[in-house]
N, C-alpha and C positions, 0 to 999 in steps of 0.2 A: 109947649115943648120945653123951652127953657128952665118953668115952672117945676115939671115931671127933676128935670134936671138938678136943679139946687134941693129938692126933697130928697131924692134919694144918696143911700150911703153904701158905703160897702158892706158884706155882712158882718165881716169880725167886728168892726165899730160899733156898728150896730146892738151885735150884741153884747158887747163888753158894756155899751152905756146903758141898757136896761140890766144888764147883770149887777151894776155899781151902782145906780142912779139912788133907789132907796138907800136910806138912814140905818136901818137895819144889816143890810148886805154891805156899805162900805165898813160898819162895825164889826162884822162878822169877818170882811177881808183883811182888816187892822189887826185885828186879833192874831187871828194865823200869822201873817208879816211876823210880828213880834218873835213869834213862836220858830218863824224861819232864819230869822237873826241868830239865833244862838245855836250855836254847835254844840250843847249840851247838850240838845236833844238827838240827835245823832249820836253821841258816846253815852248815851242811858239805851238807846237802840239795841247799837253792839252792845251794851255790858247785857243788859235783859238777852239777848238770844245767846250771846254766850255761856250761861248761867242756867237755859231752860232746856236747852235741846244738846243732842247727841254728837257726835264728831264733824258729820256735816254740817250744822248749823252751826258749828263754834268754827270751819273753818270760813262760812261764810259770814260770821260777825269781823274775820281779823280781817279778809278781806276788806270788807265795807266801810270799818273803820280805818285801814289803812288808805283807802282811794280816794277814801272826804279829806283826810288827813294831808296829802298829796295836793289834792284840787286846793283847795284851801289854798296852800304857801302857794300854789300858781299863779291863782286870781287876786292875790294880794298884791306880789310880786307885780302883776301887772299893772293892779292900779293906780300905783307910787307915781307913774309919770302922768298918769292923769289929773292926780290930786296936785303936781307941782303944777302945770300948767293954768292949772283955776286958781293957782295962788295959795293955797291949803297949805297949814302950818302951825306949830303951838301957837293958840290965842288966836289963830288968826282961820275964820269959816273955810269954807271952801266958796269961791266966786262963780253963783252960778252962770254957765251958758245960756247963749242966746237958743238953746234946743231944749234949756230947764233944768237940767241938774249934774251929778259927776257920774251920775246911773249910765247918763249915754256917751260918759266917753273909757269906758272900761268892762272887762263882762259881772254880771254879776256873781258874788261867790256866795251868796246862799243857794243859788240855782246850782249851783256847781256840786258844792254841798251834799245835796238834796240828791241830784243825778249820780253820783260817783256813789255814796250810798248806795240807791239800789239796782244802780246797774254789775257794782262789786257784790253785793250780796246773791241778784238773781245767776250768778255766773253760777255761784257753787250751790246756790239750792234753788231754781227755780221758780218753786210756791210760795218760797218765802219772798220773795222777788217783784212776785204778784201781790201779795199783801202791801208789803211797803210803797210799791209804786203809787195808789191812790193818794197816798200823804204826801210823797213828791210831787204830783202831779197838783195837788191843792197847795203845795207852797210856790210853785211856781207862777202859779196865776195870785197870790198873794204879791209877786215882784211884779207882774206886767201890771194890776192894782194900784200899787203904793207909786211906781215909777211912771206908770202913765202908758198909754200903749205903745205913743211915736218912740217908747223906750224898750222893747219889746227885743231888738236886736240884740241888746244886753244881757239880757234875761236869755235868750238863745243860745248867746255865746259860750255864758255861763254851763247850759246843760251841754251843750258840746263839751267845753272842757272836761266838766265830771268825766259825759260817760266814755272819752277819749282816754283819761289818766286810766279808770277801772279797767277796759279793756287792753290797756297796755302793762298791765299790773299777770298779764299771765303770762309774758314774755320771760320773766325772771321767774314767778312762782304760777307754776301751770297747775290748770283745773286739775282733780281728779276725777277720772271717771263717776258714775254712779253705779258700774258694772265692778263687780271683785275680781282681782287676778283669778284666771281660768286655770283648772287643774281635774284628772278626771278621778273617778273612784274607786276605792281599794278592790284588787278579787276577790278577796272575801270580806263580806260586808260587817261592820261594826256593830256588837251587839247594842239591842236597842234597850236603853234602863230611861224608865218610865219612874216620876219623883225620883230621878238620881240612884237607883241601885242598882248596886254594882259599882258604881262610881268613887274612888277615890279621892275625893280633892283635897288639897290644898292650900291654904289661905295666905297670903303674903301680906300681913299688914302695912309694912313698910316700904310698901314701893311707889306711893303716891297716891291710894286711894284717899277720896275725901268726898265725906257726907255734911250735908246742908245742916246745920242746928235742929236740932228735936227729931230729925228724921232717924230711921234704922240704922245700924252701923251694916256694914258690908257682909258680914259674917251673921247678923242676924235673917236679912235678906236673903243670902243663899239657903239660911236653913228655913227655911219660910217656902222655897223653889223647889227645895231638895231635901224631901225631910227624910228619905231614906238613903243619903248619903252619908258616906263615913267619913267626916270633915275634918282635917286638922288643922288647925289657926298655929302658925310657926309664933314664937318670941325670939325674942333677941341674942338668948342663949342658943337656941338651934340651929345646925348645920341643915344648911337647904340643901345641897347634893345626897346628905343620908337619910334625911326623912323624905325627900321624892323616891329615892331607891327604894327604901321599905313601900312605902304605895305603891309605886309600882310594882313588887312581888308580889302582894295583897293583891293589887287588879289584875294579875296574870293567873293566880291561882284560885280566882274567883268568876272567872269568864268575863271580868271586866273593863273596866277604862282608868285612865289616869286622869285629874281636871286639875288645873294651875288656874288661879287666880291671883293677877300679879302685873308687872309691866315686862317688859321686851326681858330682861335679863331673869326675871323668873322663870318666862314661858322659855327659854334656851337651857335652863337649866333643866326643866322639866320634859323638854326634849331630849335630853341626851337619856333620862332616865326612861323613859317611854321607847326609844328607839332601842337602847339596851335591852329590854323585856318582851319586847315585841309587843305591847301595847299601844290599843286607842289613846289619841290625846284632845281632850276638850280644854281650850282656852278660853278661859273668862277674863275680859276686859277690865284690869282692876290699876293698870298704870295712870304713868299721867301720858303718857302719848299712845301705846298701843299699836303699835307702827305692824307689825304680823297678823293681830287680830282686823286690824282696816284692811292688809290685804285680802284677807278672809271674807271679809265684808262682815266682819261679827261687830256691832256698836251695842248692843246690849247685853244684859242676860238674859233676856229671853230669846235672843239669837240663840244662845248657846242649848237653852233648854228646850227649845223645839228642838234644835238638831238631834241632841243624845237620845229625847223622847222617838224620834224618828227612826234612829239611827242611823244621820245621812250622815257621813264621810268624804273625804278626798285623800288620795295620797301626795304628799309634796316633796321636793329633793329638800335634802339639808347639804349646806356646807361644809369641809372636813377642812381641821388642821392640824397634820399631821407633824409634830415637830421630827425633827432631824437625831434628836439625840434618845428618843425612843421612848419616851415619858407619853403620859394617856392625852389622847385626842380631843382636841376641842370640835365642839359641832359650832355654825352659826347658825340662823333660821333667816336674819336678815342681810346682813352688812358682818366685812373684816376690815379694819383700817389699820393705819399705823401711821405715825406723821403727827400733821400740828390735827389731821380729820378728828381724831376722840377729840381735844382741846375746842375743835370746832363746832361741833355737835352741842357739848355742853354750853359753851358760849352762847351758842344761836338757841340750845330750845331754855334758858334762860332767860332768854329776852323775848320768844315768841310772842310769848301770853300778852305782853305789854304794849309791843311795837307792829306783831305783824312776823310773817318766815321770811319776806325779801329784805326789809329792813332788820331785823335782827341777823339775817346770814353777815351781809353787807357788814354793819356792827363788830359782829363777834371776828369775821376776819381781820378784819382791821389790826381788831386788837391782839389776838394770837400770831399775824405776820410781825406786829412789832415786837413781841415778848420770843418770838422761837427762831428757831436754824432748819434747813435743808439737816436729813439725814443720809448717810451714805450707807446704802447697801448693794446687794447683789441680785438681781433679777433673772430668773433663768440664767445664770452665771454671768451675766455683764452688769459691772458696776454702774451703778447710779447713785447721784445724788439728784434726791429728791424731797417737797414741800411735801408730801402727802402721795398713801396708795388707797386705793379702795376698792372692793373687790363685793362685788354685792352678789347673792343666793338669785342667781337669776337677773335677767335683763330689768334694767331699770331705765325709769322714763321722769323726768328728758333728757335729755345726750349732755346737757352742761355739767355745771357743778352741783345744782340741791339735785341727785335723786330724789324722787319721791314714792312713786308706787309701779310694781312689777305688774304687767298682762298677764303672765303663766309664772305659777310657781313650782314646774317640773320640768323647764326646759331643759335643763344636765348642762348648764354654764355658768361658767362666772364673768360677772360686768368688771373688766378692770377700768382702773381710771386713777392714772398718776403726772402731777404736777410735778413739771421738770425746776429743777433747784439751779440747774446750771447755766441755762439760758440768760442773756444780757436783760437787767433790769426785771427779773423774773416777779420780783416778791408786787414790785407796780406791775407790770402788765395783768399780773390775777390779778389782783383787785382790781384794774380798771375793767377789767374783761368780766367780772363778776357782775361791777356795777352799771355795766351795761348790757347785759345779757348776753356776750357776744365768746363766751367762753367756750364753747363748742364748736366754734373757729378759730379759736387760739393754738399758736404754736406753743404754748406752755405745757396746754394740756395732751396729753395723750391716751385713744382709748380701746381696748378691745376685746373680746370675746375670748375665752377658752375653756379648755375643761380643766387642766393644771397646772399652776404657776407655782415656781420654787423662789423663796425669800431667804439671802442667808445675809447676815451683820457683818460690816465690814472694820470697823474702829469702835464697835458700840455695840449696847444690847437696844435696840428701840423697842418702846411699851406697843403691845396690839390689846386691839380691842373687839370685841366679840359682842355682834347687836350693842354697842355702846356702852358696855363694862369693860376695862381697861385691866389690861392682867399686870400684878404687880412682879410677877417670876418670870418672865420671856424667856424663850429659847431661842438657841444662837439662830437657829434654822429651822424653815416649816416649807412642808408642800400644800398646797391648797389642791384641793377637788373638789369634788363631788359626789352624794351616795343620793343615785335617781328612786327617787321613789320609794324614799328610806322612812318616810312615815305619816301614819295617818290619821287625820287631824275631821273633828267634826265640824260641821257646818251646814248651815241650812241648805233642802236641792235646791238649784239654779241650774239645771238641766244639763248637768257633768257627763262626760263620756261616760259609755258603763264602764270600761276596765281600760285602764291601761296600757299604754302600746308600745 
């Protein structure tokens, strides 16, 4: 009996010391180790999926990278006092324990690493989440490996922390759906042009499209999609508001559609021309953010060219802003601000690409609360001073400071949301309230629903902005509404109400 006793082992022992025992398989676990040490391999990860896939997958590369990024300085951070304690010092090793090394007195931060990776990546794309997992899951058993099993709680700790940081990573920047804001379909349905006829487009070089080396240019592309579209590429000399006007009278006298290829500030301007004529509008994704077209759910152009080939449609509300002194109407499609918000936006998607959306907002505030002032105007007639308005085409989600992405793009409201300038220690409580997600409880902020809000200047002209172009001639005074169901925009079905209600 005793015998029976001292032979046997537990099973994970067991089997980790035939998993290790050959020459080959501890070679093979050294290997990977190495490969787990360096967080180069994780920022060649995010930069590859960044670089290969479509909206989702780049927001799951800033993700990922930003969670390793996080975990990382945690597990560092903690293991400072472990390393003092074993004596670790320039020149001087680290003194191992009587338990064998500084692995068990700290968590490990390649596991960390590893987990915060793809636990941040499988948030925003699932499948891709699924791929990467297997390579974490073999660098992890590369640390229980190199460290020894009795060291194993380390190696635990470690993927605790990752996948702890990543899911706390949506408390400031929340998932997006994989569903598009909901909206239903025009009553008369959009004529269907099969290779683009009928289709008027136009080409915005200059709004941030960008093609890989050797590859197509963007305008070669479409005409390759759309070879019986009637295409114009604008230059630098053309006035975008008059050459979308003339397509657009082309597409209304030809039974057809309008197409803007372009970023957020194209397709608004292409909007107002398409609502003016009472024209289809097909938006192709040719900015650098695309912020209308994701509501849409359009990531490609083949989104776009199945839809027009289909002729599936939606109608969706636009934003008005009417100024006060009787000059022509601005439309929005997404966002109106006024404030340090334009200053803000540019600041933050500046830095997205490099750092991540909750570290660049974080960032970019920063730096515009130090460089700017509260404005003082008039809100439905009562004076404020205020840091910032923002007034978004529709509810947006999440209730804090990043809006991100609207459920319906025809609910006939606008999202207010303004930063009081007057409150004690205002310009720190936002930013501490940003940087800690807690801004949607803050007295600063204030937020709410309506269908009209009146803006007039009270010592000043403040610059607005319209989807994130910034008007250089302001009006003293503007009323904000709403026109429900004021235009209709293609996109692939996803099982839309038939008509609108």
């Amino acid at each position: 009996m005793r015998q029976r006793l001292r032979l046997s082992q537990p099973p994970v022992r067991e089997l980790f010391r035939r998993a290790t025992a050959a020459p080959a398989a501890s070679a093979r676990w050294a290997a990977v180790g190495r490969v787990a040490d360096s967080e180069l391999l994780w920022y060649g990860a995010a930069a590859l999926l960044g670089l290969s896939g479509g909206r989702t997958t780049r927001r799951a590369a800033l993700r990922g990278a930003g969670s390793f990024a996080i975990a990382s300085a945690i597990t560092k951070a903690l293991s400072q006092p472990a390393l003092r304690r074993t004596g670790a010092g320039p020149g001087r090793p680290a003194r191992l324990s009587r338990k064998g090394s500084v692995a068990a007195l700290s968590p490990s931060g390649p596991a960390a690493v590893a987990a915060a990776f793809t636990i941040g990546v499988a948030l925003e794309a699932p499948r891709l989440g699924a791929v990467v997992a297997p390579l974490a899951t073999a660098l992890a058993g590369s640390r229980i490996h190199r460290a020894g099993l009795r060291h194993r709680g380390a190696v635990l700790a470690g993927i605790t922390i990752g996948a702890g940081v990543a899911t706390l990573t949506s408390r400031w920047w929340p998932v997006i759906p994989d569903t598009p804001a909901e909206a239903v379909r025009p009553r008369q349905a959009a004529p269907e042009l099969p290779l683009g006829k009928g289709l008027f487009l136009v080409v915005n070089p200059g709004s941030g499209i960008a093609t890989l080396p050797g590859s197509a240019s963007t305008v070669e592309r479409l005409q390759a999609l759309l070879p019986e579209a009637q295409l114009t590429e604008l230059s630098p000399e053309d006035d975008l508001p008059a050459v979308l006007d003339a397509a657009a009278r082309e597409a209304k006298r030809n039974g057809g559609a309008l197409g803007m290829c372009g970023g957020d500030g194209s397709i608004n301007a292409a909007a107002q021309a398409a609502m003016g004529h009472r024209v289809p509008l097909a938006v192709f994704p040719g900015g650098t953010f695309n912020h209308f077209a994701a509501d849409l759910g359009i990531e490609s152009m083949q989104d776009v060219l199945d839809a027009i080939t289909a002729g599936d449609a939606v109608t969706v509300d636009l934003g008005r802003a009417d100024p006060a002194d009787g000059s022509e109407t601005k439309v929005f499609l997404n966002t109106f601000s006024l404030g340090v918000y334009p200053e803000l936006v540019h600041a933050r998607e500046g830095l997205q690409a490099r750092i991540g959306k909750w570290p660049a907002l974080a960032l970019g505030l920063a730096r515009v609360l130090t460089n700017s002032r509260p404005i003082n105007i008039a809100v439905n007639g009562r004076p404020r001073r205020l840091w910032l308005l923002f007034a978004g085409n529709g509810i947006y989600h999440p209730a804090g400071f990043a809006p991100t992405y609207r459920a319906r793009l025809d609910d006939g409201l606008l999202d207010v949301r303004a930063v009081d300038g007057d409150a004690s220690w205002a310009r720190t409580r936002l930013l501490l309230a940003v940087l800690t997600g807690t801004l949607h409880n803050s007295r600063v902020l204030t937020t709410t629903q309506l269908r009209t809000l009146r803006i007039d200047a009270i010592d000043e002209d403040p610059h607005f902005a319209y989807d994130g172009e910034v008007t250089t001639t302001p009006a003293p005074g503007l009323v904000l509404g709403k026109t429900h169901h004021a235009l209709t925009v293609y996109r692939p079905a996803r099982g839309e109400d038939p008509w609108p209600m």
